[in-house]
C-alpha positions as CSV (number, residue, x, y, z in Angstrom):
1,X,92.8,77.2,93.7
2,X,96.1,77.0,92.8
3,X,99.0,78.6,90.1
4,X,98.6,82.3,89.6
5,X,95.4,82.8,90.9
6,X,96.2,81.6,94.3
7,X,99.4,84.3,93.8
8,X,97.5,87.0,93.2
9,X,94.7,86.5,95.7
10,X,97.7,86.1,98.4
11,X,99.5,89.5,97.0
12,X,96.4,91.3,97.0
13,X,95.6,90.6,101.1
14,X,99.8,90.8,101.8
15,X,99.2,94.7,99.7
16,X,96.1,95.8,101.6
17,X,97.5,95.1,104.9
18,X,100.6,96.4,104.1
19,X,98.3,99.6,103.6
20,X,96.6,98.9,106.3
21,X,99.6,99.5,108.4
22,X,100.7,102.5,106.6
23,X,99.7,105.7,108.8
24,X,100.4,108.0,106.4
25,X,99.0,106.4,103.4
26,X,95.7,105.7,105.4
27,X,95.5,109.4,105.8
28,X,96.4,110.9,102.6
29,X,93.6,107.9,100.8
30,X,91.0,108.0,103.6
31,X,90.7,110.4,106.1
32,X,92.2,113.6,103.7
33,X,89.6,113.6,101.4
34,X,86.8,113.2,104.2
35,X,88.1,116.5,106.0
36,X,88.2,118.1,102.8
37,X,84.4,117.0,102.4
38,X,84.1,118.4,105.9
39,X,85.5,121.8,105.0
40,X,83.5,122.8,102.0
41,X,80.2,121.9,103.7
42,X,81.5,124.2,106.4
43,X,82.6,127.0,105.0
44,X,80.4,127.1,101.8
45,X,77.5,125.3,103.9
46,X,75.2,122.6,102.8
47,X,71.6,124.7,102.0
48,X,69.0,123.3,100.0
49,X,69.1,124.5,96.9
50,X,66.1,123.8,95.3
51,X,61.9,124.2,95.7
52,X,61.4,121.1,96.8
53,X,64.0,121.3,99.4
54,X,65.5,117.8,98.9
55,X,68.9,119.0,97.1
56,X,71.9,119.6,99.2
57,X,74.9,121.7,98.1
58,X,76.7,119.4,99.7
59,X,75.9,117.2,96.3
60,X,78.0,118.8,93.9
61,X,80.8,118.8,96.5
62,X,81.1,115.1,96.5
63,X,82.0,114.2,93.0
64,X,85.1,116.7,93.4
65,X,85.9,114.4,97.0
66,X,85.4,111.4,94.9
67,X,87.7,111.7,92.1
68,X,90.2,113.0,94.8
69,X,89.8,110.4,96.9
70,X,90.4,107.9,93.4
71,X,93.4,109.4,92.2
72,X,95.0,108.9,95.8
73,X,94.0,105.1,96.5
74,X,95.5,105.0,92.7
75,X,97.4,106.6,91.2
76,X,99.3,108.6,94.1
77,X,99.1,105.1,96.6
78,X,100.6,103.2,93.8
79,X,103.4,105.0,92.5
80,X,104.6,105.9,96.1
81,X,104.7,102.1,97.3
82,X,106.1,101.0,93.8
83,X,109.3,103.4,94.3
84,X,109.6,102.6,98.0
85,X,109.7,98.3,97.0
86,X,111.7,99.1,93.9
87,X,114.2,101.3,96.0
88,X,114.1,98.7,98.4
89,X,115.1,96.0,96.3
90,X,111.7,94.3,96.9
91,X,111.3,94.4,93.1
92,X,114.3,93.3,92.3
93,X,114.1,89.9,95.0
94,X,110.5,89.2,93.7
95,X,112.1,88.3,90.0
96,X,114.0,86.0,91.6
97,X,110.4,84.2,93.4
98,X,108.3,81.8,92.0
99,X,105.8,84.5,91.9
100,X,104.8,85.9,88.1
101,X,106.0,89.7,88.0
102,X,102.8,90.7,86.1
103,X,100.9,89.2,88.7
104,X,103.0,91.1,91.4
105,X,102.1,94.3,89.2
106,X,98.9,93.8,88.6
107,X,98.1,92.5,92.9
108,X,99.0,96.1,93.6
109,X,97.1,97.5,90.8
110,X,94.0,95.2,92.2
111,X,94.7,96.4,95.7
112,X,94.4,100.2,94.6
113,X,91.2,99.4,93.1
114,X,89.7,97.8,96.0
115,X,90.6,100.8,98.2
116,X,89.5,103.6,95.9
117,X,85.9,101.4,96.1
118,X,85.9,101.4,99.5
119,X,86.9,105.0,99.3
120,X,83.4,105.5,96.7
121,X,81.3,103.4,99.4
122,X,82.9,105.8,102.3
123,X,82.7,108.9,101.2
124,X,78.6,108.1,99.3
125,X,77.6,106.6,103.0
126,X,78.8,109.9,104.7
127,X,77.8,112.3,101.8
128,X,74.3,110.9,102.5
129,X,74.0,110.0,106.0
130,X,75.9,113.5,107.6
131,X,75.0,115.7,105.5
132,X,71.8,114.8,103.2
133,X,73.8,114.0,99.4
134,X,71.1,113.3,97.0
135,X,72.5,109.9,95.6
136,X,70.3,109.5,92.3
137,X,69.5,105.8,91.2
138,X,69.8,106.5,87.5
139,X,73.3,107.3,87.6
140,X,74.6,104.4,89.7
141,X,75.3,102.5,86.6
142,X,77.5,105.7,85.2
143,X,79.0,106.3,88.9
144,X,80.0,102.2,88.7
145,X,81.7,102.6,85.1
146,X,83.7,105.6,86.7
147,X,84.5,103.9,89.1
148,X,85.9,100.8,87.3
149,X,87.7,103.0,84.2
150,X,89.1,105.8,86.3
151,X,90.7,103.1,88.8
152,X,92.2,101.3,86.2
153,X,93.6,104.1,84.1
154,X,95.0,105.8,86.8
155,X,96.8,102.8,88.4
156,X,98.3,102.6,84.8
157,X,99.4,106.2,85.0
158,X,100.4,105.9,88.3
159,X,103.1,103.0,87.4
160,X,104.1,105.0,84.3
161,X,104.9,108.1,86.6
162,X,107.2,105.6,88.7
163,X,109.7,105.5,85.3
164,X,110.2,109.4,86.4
165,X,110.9,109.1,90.0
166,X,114.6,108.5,90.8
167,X,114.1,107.6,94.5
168,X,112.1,106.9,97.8
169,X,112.8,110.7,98.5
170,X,111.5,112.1,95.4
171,X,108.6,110.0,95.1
172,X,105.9,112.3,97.1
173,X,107.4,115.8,95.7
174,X,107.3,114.6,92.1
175,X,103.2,112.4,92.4
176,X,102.3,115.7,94.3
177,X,103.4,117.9,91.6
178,X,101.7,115.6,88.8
179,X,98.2,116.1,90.3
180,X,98.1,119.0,92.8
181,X,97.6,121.2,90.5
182,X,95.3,119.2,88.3
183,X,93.1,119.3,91.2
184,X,93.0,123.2,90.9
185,X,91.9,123.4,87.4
186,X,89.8,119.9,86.9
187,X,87.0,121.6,89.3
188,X,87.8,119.0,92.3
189,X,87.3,122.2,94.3
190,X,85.7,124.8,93.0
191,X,83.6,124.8,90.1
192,X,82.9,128.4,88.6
193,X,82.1,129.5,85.3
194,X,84.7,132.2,85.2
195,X,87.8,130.4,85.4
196,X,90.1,131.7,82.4
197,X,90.3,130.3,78.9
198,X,93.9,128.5,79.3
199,X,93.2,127.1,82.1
200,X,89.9,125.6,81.2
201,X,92.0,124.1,78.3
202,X,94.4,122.4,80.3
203,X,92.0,120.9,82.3
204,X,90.4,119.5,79.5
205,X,93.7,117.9,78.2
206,X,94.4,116.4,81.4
207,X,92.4,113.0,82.7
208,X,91.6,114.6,86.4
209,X,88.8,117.3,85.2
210,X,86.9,114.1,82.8
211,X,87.0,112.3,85.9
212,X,85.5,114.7,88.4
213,X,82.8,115.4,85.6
214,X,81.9,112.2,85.0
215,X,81.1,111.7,88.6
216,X,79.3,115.1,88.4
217,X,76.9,113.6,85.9
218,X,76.2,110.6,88.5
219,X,75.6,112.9,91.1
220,X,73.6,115.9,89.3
221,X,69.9,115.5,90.2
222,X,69.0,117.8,87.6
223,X,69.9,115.4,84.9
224,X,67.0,113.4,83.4
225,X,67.7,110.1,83.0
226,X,70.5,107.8,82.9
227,X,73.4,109.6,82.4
228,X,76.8,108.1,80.2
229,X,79.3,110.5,80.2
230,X,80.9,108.7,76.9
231,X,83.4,111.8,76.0
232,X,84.8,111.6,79.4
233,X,85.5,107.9,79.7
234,X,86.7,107.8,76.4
235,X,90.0,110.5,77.4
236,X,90.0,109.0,80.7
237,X,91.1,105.1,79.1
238,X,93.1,107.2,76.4
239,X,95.1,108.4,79.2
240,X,95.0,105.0,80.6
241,X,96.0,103.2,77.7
242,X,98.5,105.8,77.5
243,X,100.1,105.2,81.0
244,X,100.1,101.3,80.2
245,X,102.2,101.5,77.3
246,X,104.7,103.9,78.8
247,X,104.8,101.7,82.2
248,X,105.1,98.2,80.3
249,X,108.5,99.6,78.0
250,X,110.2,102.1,81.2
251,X,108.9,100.3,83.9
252,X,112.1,99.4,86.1
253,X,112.5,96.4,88.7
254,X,116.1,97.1,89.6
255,X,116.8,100.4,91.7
256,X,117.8,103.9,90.1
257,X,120.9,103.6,90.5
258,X,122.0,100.3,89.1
């Protein structure tokens, strides 16, 4: 193998170890959204919850997990470590390498996607083995499509966000901001049918809430057959398509400043 290929199979293994070695990044992606996973079975408990006894609460708390456990390996991941190597100068030195800067781009881009499917294996495994997650056949095509559109539009978004962030500093107050409190009105926590009118609106503009639901569907074990949450994929890649063409004209190489 040889030309870009080789490149980008080298700069996705140099970008997961890099993670790999990154404490803090391993727990905001990894072990975050398992205690979170931890909590809700523990303080809103994990009964059956219906007569046949072989549904778990605990079920509809994983999709929520999920989609936070995505947008972190993703979008969050990525446009921390972008703004670190572009504040670095790390950017700015790789233009100068015989390595291809979309292939630089898209090796991190690829990384992110590997971890947030390690992330879906993880947090499925546990979901099922601790604490008795129905996982339903039918909707493991649906949960695989998630999986693969809601990576890559979010990795999209998450470079587009970096055309905001001014420096190394800035970078976790401003990605925290973006989705934070997303996660409060997408239903990643709580889903309730009482939550006000506006803010059922904005979290139906806003890709995080299409992306919890269409893991919902995966997960429901009330739904007959094989569910394709169409509507929601189809804002979730709008969004994407969205972040791509705002990160391929404002995406910077150089630092802030110069």
């Amino acid at each position: 193998m040889s030309g870009w290929p080789r490149q980008l199979r080298s700069q996705v293994g140099y970008d997961l170890l890099a993670f790999r070695r990154n404490p803090a990044a391993t727990f905001f992606t990894v072990v975050l959204p398992l205690i979170f996973l931890l909590l809700f079975t523990s303080i809103f408990g994990n009964e059956t919850i219906d007569s046949r006894g072989d549904v778990r609460a605990a079920t509809f708390y994983v999709p929520g997990i999920l989609a936070l456990a995505l947008i972190s390996a993703t979008l969050v991941n990525l446009a921390m470590t972008t703004v670190t190597r572009r504040e670095d100068g790390v950017l700015k030195r790789v233009r100068g390498t015989p390595l291809r800067p979309w292939v630089f781009v898209l090796a991190q881009a690829l990384a992110s996607v590997v971890i947030a499917t390690l992330m879906t294996a993880l947090v499925v495994a546990i979901g099922r083995l601790v604490f008795g997650v129905s996982v339903q056949p039918a909707g493991v095509p649906a949960l695989v499509i998630s999986l693969v559109v809601g990576s890559a539009s979010f990795c999209a978004m998450g470079l587009a966000l970096t055309s905001i962030i001014p420096s190394v500093e800035a970078a976790p107050a401003i990605t925290n901001a973006a989705v934070l409190p997303l996660y409060f009105v997408s239903d990643v926590f709580v889903v309730t049918d009482s939550t006000p009118r506006i803010i059922t609106f904005i979290g139906d503009v806003f890709p995080v809430k299409h992306l919890t639901r269409a893991l919902y569907e995966s997960f429901d074990p009330f739904v007959v057959g094989t569910p394709m949450p169409w509507r929601h994929w189809a804002v979730i890649a709008a969004w994407g398509l969205f972040g791509l063409v705002v990160a391929s004209r404002r995406f910077r190489w150089t630092p802030w400043a110069e």
